[in-house]
N, C-alpha and C positions, 0 to 999 in steps of 0.2 A: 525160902520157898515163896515165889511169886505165887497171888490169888490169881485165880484164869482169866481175870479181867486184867491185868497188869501187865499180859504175856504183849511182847514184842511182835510177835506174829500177827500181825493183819488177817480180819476174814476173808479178804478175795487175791489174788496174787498182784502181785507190784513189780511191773517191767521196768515202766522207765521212774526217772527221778522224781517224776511230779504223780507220780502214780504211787509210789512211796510216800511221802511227802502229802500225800491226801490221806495213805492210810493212818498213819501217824496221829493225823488231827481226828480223823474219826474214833479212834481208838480213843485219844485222849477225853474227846466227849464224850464216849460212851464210860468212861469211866468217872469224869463231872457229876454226869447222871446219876450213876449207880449209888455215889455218896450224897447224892440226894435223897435217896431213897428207891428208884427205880429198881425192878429186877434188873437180872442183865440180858435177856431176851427183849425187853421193851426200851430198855436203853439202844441197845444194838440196831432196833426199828427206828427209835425216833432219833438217833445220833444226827444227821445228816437234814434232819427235818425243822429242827425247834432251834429256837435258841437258848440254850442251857442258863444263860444270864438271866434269862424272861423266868423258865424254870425256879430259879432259886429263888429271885424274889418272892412270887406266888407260895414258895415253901418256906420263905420267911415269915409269911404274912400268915403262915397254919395253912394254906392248899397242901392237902399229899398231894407226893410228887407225881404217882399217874394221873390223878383228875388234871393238875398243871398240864402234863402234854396233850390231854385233851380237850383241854380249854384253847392249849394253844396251838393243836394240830389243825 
């Protein structure tokens, strides 16, 4: 049983190939996120925003991970 953040299904619909293909990678950072610590409503906000690598450093270093995308939003 996939957790709902794992699901294949994209939030918005995917026409063509590159529309796919972006879902994909959002998906996959909103999942980055999430085992960072993020909820998955504020993952899902800041997927497309941050850069999750920026993120985990800061979460390395003891930043939780929402003050991180607010530091780096």
């Amino acid at each position: 049983m996939n957790k709902f953040w794992e699901s294949e299904t994209p939030a918005v619909a995917a026409d063509t190939p590159a529309d796919k293909e972006a879902a994909k990678v959002h998906a996959w950072r909103v999942r980055r996120l999430i085992e960072l610590g993020l909820a998955w409503q504020a993952a899902e906000a800041a997927a497309d925003s941050v850069d999750w690598h920026e993120v985990a450093r800061l979460v390395k270093r003891g930043c939780p991970a929402p003050l991180a995308v607010v530091i780096l939003h």
